[in-house]
PADREN-321203 format. One record per residue (C-alpha): z negated, x, y negated. Coordinates in steps of 0.1 Angstrom, whole numbers, padded with zeros to 4 digits, always signed. Example, Ala and Ser with C-alpha at 12.3 -4.5 7.8 and 13.67 -1.06 7.14 Angstrom:
REM residues 2
-0078+0123+0045/-0071+0137+0011/
***
This chain:
REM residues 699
+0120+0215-0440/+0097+0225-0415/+0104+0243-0382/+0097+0226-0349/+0084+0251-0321/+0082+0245-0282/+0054+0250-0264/+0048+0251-0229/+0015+0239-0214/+0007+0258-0181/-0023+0257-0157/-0039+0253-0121/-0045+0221-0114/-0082+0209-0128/-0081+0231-0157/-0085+0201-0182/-0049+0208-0193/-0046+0169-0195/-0073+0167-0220/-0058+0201-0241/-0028+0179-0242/-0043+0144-0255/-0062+0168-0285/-0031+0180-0294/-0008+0154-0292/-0036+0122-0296/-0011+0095-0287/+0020+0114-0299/+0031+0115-0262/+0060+0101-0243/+0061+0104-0205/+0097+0103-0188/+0117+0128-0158/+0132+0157-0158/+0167+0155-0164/+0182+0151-0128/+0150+0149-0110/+0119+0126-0107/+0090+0150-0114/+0076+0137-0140/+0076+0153-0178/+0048+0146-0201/+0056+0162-0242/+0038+0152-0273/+0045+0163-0310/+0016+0184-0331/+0012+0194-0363/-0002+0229-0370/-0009+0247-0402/+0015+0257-0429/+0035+0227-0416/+0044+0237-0383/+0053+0212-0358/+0050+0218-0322/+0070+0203-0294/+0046+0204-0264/+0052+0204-0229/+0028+0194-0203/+0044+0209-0171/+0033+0201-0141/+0000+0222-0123/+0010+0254-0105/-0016+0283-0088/+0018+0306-0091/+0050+0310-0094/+0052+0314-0059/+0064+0279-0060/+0058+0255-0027/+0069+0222-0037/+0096+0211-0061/+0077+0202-0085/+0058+0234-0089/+0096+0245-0093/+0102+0230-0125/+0079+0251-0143/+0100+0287-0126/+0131+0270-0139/+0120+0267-0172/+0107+0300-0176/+0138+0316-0166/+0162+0295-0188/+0163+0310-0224/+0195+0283-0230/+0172+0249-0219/+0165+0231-0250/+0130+0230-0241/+0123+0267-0231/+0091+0280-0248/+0089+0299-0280/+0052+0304-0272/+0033+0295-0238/-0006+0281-0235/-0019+0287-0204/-0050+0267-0196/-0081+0282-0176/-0112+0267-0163/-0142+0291-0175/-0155+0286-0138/-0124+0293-0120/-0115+0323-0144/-0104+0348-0119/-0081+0325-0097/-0062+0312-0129/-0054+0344-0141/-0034+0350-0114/-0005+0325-0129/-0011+0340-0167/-0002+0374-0156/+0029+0362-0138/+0043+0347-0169/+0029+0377-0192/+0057+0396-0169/+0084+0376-0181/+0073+0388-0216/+0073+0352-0234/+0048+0350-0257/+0014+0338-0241/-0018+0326-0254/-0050+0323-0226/-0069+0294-0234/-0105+0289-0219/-0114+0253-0214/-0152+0237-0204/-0167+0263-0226/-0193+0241-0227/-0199+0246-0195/-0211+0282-0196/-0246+0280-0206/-0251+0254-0180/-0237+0281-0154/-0247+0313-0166/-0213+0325-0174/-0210+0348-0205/-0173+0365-0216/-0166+0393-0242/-0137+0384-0255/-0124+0410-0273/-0124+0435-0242/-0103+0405-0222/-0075+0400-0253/-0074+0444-0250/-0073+0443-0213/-0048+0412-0210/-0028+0421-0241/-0034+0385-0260/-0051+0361-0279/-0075+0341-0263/-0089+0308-0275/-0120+0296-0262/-0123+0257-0262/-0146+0226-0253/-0124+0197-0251/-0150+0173-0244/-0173+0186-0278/-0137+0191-0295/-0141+0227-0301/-0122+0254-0306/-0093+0232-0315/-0084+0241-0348/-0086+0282-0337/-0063+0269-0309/-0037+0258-0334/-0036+0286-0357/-0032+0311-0328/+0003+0292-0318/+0012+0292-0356/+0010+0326-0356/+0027+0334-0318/+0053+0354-0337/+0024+0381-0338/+0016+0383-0298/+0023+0411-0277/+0046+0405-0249/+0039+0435-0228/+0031+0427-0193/-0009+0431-0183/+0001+0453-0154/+0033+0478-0139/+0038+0446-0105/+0070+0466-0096/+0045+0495-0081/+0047+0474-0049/+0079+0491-0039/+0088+0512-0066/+0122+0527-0048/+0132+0489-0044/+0124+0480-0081/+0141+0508-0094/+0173+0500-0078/+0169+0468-0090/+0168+0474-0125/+0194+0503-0124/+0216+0472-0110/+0208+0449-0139/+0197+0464-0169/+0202+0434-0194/+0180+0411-0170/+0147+0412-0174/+0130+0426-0140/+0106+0402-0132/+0129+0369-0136/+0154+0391-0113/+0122+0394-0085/+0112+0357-0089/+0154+0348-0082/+0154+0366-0057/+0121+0350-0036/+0123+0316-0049/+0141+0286-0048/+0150+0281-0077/+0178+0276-0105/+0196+0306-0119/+0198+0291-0155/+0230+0308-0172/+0229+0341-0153/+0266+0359-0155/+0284+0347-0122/+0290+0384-0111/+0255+0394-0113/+0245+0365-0092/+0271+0374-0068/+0255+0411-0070/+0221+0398-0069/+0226+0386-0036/+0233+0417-0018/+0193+0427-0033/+0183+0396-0004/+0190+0424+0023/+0153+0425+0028/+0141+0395+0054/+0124+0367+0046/+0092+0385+0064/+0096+0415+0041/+0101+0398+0012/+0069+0375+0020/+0052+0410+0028/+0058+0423-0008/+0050+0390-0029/+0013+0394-0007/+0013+0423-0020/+0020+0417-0057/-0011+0394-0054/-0031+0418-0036/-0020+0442-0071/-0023+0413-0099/-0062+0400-0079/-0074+0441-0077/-0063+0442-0119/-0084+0407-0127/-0111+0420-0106/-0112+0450-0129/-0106+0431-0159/-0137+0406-0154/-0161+0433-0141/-0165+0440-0177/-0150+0408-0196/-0171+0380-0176/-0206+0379-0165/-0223+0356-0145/-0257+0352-0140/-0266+0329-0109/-0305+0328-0120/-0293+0303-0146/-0268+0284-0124/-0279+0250-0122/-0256+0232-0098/-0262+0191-0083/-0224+0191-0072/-0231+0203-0036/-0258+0175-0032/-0234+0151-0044/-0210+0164-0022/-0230+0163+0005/-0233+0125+0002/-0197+0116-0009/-0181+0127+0013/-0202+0124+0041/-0187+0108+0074/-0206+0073+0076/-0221+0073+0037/-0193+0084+0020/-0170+0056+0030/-0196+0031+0026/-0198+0041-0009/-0161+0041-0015/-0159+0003-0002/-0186-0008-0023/-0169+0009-0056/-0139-0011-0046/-0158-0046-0047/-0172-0037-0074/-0138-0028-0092/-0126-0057-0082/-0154-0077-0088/-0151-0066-0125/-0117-0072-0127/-0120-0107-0125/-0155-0111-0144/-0149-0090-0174/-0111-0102-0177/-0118-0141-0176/-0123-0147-0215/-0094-0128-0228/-0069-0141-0206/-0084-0179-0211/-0076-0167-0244/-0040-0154-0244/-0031-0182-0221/-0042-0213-0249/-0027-0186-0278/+0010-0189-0257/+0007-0226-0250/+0002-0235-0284/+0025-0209-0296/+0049-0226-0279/+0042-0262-0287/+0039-0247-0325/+0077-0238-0322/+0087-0268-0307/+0069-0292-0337/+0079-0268-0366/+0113-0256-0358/+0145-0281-0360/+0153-0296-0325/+0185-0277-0309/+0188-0249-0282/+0173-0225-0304/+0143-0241-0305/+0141-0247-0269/+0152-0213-0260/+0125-0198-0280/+0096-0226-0267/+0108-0229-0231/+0126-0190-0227/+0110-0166-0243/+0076-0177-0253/+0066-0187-0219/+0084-0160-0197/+0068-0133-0220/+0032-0156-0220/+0034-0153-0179/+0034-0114-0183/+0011-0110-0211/-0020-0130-0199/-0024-0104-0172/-0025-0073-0197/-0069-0073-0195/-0065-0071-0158/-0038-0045-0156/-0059-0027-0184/-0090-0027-0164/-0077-0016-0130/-0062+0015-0149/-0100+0021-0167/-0111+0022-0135/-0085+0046-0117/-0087+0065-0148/-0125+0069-0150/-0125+0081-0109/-0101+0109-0117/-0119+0120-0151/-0151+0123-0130/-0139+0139-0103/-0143+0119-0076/-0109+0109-0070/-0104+0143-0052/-0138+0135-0029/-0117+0102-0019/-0085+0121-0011/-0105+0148+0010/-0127+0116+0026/-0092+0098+0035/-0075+0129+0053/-0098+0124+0079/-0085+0091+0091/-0044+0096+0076/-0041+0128+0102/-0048+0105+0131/-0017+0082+0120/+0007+0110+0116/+0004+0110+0078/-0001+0147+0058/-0032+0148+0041/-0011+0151+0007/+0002+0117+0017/-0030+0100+0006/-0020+0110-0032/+0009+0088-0032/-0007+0062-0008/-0036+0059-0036/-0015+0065-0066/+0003+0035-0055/-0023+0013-0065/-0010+0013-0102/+0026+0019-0093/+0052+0029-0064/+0076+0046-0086/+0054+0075-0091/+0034+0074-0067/+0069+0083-0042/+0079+0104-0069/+0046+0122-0058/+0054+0130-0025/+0075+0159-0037/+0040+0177-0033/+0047+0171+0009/+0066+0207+0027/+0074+0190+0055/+0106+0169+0054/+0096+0144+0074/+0060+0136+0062/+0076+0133+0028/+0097+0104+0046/+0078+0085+0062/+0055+0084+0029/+0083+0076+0009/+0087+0046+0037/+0054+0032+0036/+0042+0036-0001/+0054+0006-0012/+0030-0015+0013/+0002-0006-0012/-0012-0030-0038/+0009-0020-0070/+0001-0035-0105/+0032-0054-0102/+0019-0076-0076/-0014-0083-0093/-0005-0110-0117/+0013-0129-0085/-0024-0125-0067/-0042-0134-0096/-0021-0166-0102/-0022-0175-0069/-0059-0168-0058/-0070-0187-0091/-0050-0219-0075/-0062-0215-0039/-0091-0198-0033/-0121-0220-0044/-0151-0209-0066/-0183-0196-0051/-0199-0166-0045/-0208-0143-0014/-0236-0120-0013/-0232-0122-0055/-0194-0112-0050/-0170-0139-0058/-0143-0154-0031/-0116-0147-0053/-0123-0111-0058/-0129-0107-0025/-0096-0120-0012/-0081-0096-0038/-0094-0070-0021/-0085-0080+0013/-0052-0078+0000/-0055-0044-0015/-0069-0033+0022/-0043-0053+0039/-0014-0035+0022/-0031-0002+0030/-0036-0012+0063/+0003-0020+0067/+0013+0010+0055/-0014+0031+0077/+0003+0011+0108/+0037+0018+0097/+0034+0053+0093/+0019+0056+0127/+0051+0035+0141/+0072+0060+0119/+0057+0089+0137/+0063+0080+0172/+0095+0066+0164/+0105+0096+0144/+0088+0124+0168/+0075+0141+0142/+0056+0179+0152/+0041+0189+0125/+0015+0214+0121/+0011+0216+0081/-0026+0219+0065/-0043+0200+0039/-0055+0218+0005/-0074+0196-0017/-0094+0213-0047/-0129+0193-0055/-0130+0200-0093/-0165+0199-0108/-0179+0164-0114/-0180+0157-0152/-0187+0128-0176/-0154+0110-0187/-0136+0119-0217/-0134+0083-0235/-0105+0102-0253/-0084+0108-0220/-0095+0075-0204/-0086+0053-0235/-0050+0073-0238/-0045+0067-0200/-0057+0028-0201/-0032+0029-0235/-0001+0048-0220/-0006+0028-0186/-0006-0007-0198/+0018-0004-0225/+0047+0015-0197/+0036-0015-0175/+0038-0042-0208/+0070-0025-0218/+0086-0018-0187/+0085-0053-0173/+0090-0067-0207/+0127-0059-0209/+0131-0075-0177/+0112-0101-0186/+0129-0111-0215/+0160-0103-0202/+0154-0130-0172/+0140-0158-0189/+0165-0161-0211/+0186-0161-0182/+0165-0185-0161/+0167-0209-0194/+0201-0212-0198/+0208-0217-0158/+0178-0241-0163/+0188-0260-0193/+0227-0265-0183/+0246-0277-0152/+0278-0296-0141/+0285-0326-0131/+0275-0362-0144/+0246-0359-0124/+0230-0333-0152/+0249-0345-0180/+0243-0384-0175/+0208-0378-0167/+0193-0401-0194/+0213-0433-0180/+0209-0420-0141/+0172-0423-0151/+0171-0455-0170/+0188-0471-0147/+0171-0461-0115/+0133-0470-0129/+0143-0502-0154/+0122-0522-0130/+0095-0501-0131/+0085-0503-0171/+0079-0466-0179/+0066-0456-0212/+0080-0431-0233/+0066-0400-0216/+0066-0406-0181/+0105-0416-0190/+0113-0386-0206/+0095-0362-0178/+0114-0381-0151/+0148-0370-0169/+0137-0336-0175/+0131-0338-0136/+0169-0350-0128/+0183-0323-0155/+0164-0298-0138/+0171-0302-0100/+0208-0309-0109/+0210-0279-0134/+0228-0247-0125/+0195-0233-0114/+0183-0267-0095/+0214-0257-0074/+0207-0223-0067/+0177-0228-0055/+0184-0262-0033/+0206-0240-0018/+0183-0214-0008/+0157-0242-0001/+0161-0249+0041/+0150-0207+0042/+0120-0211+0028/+0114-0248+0035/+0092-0235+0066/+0070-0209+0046/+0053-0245+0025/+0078-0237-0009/+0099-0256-0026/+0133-0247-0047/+0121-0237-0079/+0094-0214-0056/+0129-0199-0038/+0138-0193-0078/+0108-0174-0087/+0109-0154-0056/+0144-0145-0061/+0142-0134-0094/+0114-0113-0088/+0132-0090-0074/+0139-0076-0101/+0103-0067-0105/+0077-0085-0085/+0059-0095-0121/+0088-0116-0131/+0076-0141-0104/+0050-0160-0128/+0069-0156-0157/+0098-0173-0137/+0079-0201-0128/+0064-0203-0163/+0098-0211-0175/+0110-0233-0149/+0081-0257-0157/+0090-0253-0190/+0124-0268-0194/+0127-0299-0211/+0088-0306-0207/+0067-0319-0237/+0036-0310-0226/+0029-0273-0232/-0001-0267-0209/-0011-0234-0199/+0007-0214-0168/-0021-0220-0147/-0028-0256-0152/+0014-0267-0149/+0013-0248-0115/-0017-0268-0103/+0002-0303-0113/+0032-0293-0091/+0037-0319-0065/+0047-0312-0033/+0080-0334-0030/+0076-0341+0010/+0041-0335+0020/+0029-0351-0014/-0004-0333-0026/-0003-0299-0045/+0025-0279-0042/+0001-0250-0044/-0025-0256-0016/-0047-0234+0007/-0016-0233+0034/+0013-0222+0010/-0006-0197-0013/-0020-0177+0016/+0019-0178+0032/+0029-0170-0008/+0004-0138-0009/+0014-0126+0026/+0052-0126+0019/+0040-0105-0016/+0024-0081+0003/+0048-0073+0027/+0077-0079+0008/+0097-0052-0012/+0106-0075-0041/+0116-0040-0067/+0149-0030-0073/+0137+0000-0093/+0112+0013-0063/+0144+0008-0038/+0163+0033-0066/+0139+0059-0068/+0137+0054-0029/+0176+0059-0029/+0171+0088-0053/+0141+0109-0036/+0162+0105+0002/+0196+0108-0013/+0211+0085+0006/+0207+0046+0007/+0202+0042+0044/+0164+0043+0044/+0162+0021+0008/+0185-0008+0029/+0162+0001+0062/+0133-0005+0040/+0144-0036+0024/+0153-0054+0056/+0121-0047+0078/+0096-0052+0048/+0111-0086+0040/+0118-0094+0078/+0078-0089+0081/+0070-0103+0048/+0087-0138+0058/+0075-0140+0095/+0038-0133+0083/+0045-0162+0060/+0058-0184+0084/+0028-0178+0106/+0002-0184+0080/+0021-0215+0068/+0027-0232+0100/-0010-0223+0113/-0027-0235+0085/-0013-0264+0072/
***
C-alpha cells in the first residue's frame, strides 16, 4: 500500500505557483474553504516515483510570514500546527528566477521552522532572455537544500521536481541563518523559557496573529508575559530580522546569481508605458471588453443553437417513447427542460472565463487593477477593492471572499456591500435570454446591438456599485489613509495548460453548482405546476369543453387551452397570481413573478424556471427561446416579452440581489446578518423602482 505525503505549495504572489500546481496535479484538483473560514483552499493528488502519492496544497501567496491580511494567515497557521491533518511533511516553495532575491525572503522564514523545504526556480526559461545565470550547487550549500530548477511553460524540470519530494526524508532542516542574533539576550530567555518549542514558531506567536495550534495551555499563559516588549519594539526587531535575512541573500546571490544587463532584452516597460497610460490605456481596456463581448455572442451562437434543438427533442423523445404517467412528464417537462435552460448557456459561461483567464495568464490583469485605482480612490474604495470588484465578473462569492486582502475594516465593508452590483456569470444566461428576445439584430460600427447592450449592462452594474460605494463613504465617514500595492508581473504568453484547467474548473463549479439547485427546483416547480386544488384544476377538461363548444377547436388548440386552465389554477398558478398585482406595473405576468422568485435561489434558475413552466402539460416541445417569444401578453395582447418589459426585466437583474448563497457568505465575512438584510432590502428596493421606471416610460 502506498504512502500518501502532504505537501505544501508556498510562494510570492506571480511566481507561477498556479502553473507548478496544474503540472503536478493536471486536473486532479478540488477547490473548496478552509475549514471555518472562506479563504479559499486549492489541493490536488500526484503521483511520484516508487509509488508515492502526494497530497498537495496550494496555499494562498505570501511575501512573509509577517502576515497582513487573513488570508496570508492561513499559511502561519499551518506551519505551526504539527496536529492539522494537512500540515507538511515536505514544503515547495516557488520562486520567480527574476524576482530571486525578494522570494527568498519567505524560504528562509520557513527553513527556520526546520520543515523540510525544497526551493524551486520557475521561468527558467526566462534566463537567457534576461541574462540571468545561477550556480546551483553553491546556492543548495549556502541555503542548506535542494533546489529544482523548472520551466513550466516548456515542461521542464518536472520529473527532477518529483523525485526531489520522494526523497524529502533526505533534506536538511537546519535553518539558512542564526535570526535570533537580533536580540540575542531576548532570544535566549526565550528558549531557556520553552525548550520543547521550537524558537522560531515561539517568535512568529508572539508577533502575529495567529492560531496557537495545540500549544500546552500553561506555556501559552507563559508566553504571554514574553509580549512585555511594545508593539513598536516588537515591529523594531521583525525590521530587523529582515534587515539580517536581506544582508544573508545578498551574500548568498553575490556568488549563486549573475546577471548580465548587456543581454537583458526587455519590451515590458514600452508596453507599460501604453497600458496603463492615463487616456490610452483605458481606451484599450474598453475596446478589449467589446471585443469580449462581441465574441461571446459570435463564437457561442452554433453550439448553443445546438444544445437547445439536442434538449427539445430530448424531451419530445421521452414523451413519445416512454409510457404516459407522471414519470414521464416529470422527466420531459421537470428535469429535461430545467436542466436544458442551464446547459445551453455552458459556451458562453465557458468563453467569458477563457477570456478572464487568458488576461490573468498574460499579465495584464494586474495593468487593469493598477489603471482602475486611479478612479476607485476618488469614490472612497481601496485600491485592493478593484480585485473583488473585477473578480466579480465570474462570481460574487469569491470575489467577497477576496476582500480579506483589504486592512482597513471599513473598506473591506463597503466592498463586501457593493460587490454584488457587478455582472456575475449567474446573471448572464438571464441577459442572454432576454437580449436575444428584445434587442433586434443589426450591427454598429461592426459590433452587434446585442453585445453591446450586454456590455452596457456589465458597465452599468459597475457603475452602481462605484456610486454605492461613494454613498457608503459619506454615509459611513470613512478616514482612511491605507496605500495600494499592486505587483505588475512580467507579461507572458498563456499557458493553454492553466487556461484550459481554469475554463474546465470554472464552468464545471458554475455547471455543478447551479445544477443541484436546478434540479432540485424544477422538480419542485413541476409538481406545484402539474397539481392543484379545487375543481377548477381538477375538472379542467370539462371547464374547457364546455366554455369553447361553440367555438369548434381542433384537437391541439383544445388540449393547449386545458393545459392553460390546469396551469393558472395549479398550486403554482396560485402562487404566482398572488404575487401578480406587485409586479403587474414592472410589464410581467404570474408565471414571470414565479421565475423571479425562484431565482432567488440562484439568479440562473430564472430561465430554467420559465423553461419548465412553459413546459407543463404542452405538446409542443420547442426550444426555450422560441416558447418565450410565443408568450402572450394576457392584457395588453402582443408579446409578453417586448422592448418595454425586457429592458424593466434586465434592470431589476441588475440591481437585484436575487442569491441566497452570496447573502450567506455576506452574513459569514460581517458576522452578523444586519448588513446581508440591509443589502437585500436596498438592492431590490432599487432593482424594482428602476424597473418600474423603464416599464412605465417605455411602454
Amino acid at each position: 500500500m502506498s504512502k500518501q505525503i502532504n505537501i505544501a505549495l508556498i510562494g510570492n504572489p506571480n511566481t507561477g505557483k498556479t502553473s507548478v500546481f496544474n503540472a503536478l496535479t493536471g486536473l486532479n484538483q478540488k477547490v473548496g474553504n478552509y475549514p471555518g473560514i472562506t479563504v479559499e483552499k486549492k489541493e490536488g493528488i500526484c503521483k511520484l516515483p516508487r509509488g508515492v502519492k502526494a497530497h498537495i496544497i496550494d496555499l494562498p501567496g505570501t511575501y512573509s510570514l509577517n502576515a497582513s491580511s487573513l488570508d496570508e494567515n492561513v499559511v502561519i497557521e499551518l506551519l505551526l500546527n504539527k496536529n492539522d491533518k494537512d500540515f507538511p511533511d515536505v514544503a515547495v516553495v516557488v520562486s520567480d528566477v527574476e524576482n530571486l532575491k525578494r522570494n527568498l525572503l519567505l524560504f528562509t522564514q520557513i527553513k527556520d521552522l526546520e520543515i523540510p523545504t525544497i526551493l524551486v526556480i520557475n521561468m527558467a526559461d526566462r534566463m537567457k532572455y534576461k541574462g540571468i545565470s545561477l550556480d546551483i550547487e553553491h546556492l543548495e550549500q549556502e541555503l542548506k537544500t535542494k533546489i529544482a530548477v523548472i520551466s513550466t511553460r516548456k515542461n521542464e524540470g518536472i520529473d527532477n521536481l518529483k523525485l526531489l519530494i520522494s526523497n524529502y526524508r533526505d533534506l536538511s532542516t537546519t535553518p539558512c541563518l542564526n535570526a535570533s542574533e537580533i536580540d540575542t539576550d531576548y532570544f535566549d530567555k526565550l528558549r531557556q523559557a520553552f525548550p520543547s518549542q521550537l524558537l522560531y514558531k515561539l517568535w512568529l506567536v508572539i508577533t502575529q496573529d495567529v492560531n496557537f495550534g495545540k500549544m500546552d495551555r500553561n506555556e501559552v499563559e507563559a508566553l504571554a508575559s514574553f509580549k512585555t516588549k511594545s508593539k513598536s519594539d516588537l515591529k523594531r526587531l521583525q525590521q530587523k530580522e529582515t534587515i539580517k535575512r536581506y544582508q544573508f541573500i545578498n551574500n548568498t546571490l553575490k556568488k549563486g546569481q549573475t546577471i548580465d544587463a548587456s543581454q537583458a532584452k526587455d519590451l515590458r516597460t514600452k508596453f507599460d508605458r501604453i497600458l496603463t497610460h492615463k487616456v490610452w490605456g483605458y481606451l484599450i481596456f474598453f475596446l478589449i471588453l467589446l471585443l469580449i463581448f462581441q465574441a461571446i455572442y459570435d463564437w457561442s451562437t452554433i453550439p448553443m443553437d445546438f444544445i437547445d434543438g439536442v434538449f427539445a427533442s430530448l424531451s419530445d423523445w421521452v414523451k413519445n417513447t416512454l409510457p404516459e404517467g407522471a414519470f414521464t412528464n416529470l422527466l420531459a417537462e421537470g428535469i429535461i427542460s430545467g436542466l436544458g435552460g442551464i446547459v445551453i448557456f455552458i459556451p458562453q459561461i465557458a468563453f467569458l472565463f477563457l477570456f478572464i483567464a487568458i488576461l490573468e495568464e498574460t499579465g495584464y490583469m494586474s495593468r487593469v487593477v493598477f489603471l482602475m485605482d486611479r478612479v476607485m480612490r476618488r469614490f472612497g474604495l481601496s485600491g485592493k477593492s478593484i480585485v473583488p470588484l473585477i473578480s466579480g465578473t465570474a462570481c460574487a462569492i469569491p470575489a467577497i471572499m477576496a476582500t480579506r486582502n483589504i486592512e482597513s475594516w471599513k473598506e473591506r465593508l463597503i466592498t463586501i456591500l457593493v460587490t454584488p452590483f457587478t455582472t456575475c456569470s449567474a446573471r448572464l444566461p438571464v441577459y442572454l435570454i432576454i437580449i436575444a428576445l428584445v434587442i433586434p439584430e443589426g450591427r454598429f460600427l461592426g459590433l452587434s446591438y446585442q453585445a453591446l447592450t450586454l456590455m452596457l449592462l456589465y458597465l452599468l452594474g459597475f457603475g452602481a456599485a462605484v456610486i454605492s460605494a461613494y454613498i457608503l463613504n459619506k454615509v459611513l465617514k470613512i478616514k482612511s489613509k491605507t496605500f495600494f500595492v499592486v505587483e505588475m508581473p512580467n507579461y507572458k504568453l498563456p499557458l493553454f495548460k492553466n487556461v484550459a484547467i481554469t475554463v474546465l474548473e470554472k464552468t464545471k463549479s458554475f455547471v455543478f453548482g447551479a445544477g443541484k439547485i436546478i434540479l432540485a427546483i424544477s422538480i419542485i416547480l413541476w409538481f406545484l405546476a402539474s397539481y392543484g386544488p379545487g375543481d377548477a384544476f381538477n375538472d379542467a377538461e370539462n371547464i374547457v369543453k364546455t366554455e369553447y363548444a361553440s367555438q369548434n377547436l381542433n384537437e391541439e388548440e383544445l388540449n393547449q387551452k386545458i393545459a392553460s386552465q390546469k396551469l393558472e389554477h395549479s398550486f403554482i398558478g396560485i402562487a404566482g397570481h398572488a404575487i401578480e398585482p406587485v409586479i403587474r406595473p414592472l410589464g410581467y405576468d404570474w408565471k414571470i413573478g414565479i421565475a423571479i422568485v425562484s431565482s432567488f435561489a440562484a439568479r440562473e434558475v430564472f430561465v430554467g424556471t420559465l423553461a419548465t413552466i412553459y413546459s407543463v402539460g404542452n405538446d409542443d416541445e420547442d426550444t426555450i427561446k422560441n416558447r418565450m417569444a410565443g408568450e402572450v401578453n394576457p392584457i395588453l395582447g402582443g408579446p409578453l416579452f417586448n422592448f418595454a418589459s425586457g429592458i424593466s426585466l434586465l434592470l431589476f437583474y441588475a440591481f437585484a440581489m436575487q442569491c441566497m448563497s452570496t447573502l450567506a457568505v455576506v452574513k459569514k465575512e460581517t458576522n452578523t446578518w444586519k448588513w446581508p438584510t440591509l443589502q437585500l432590502v436596498i438592492m431590490t428596493a432599487i432593482a424594482y423602482i428602476s424597473a418600474l421606471i423603464a416599464y412605465q416610460f417605455l411602454k
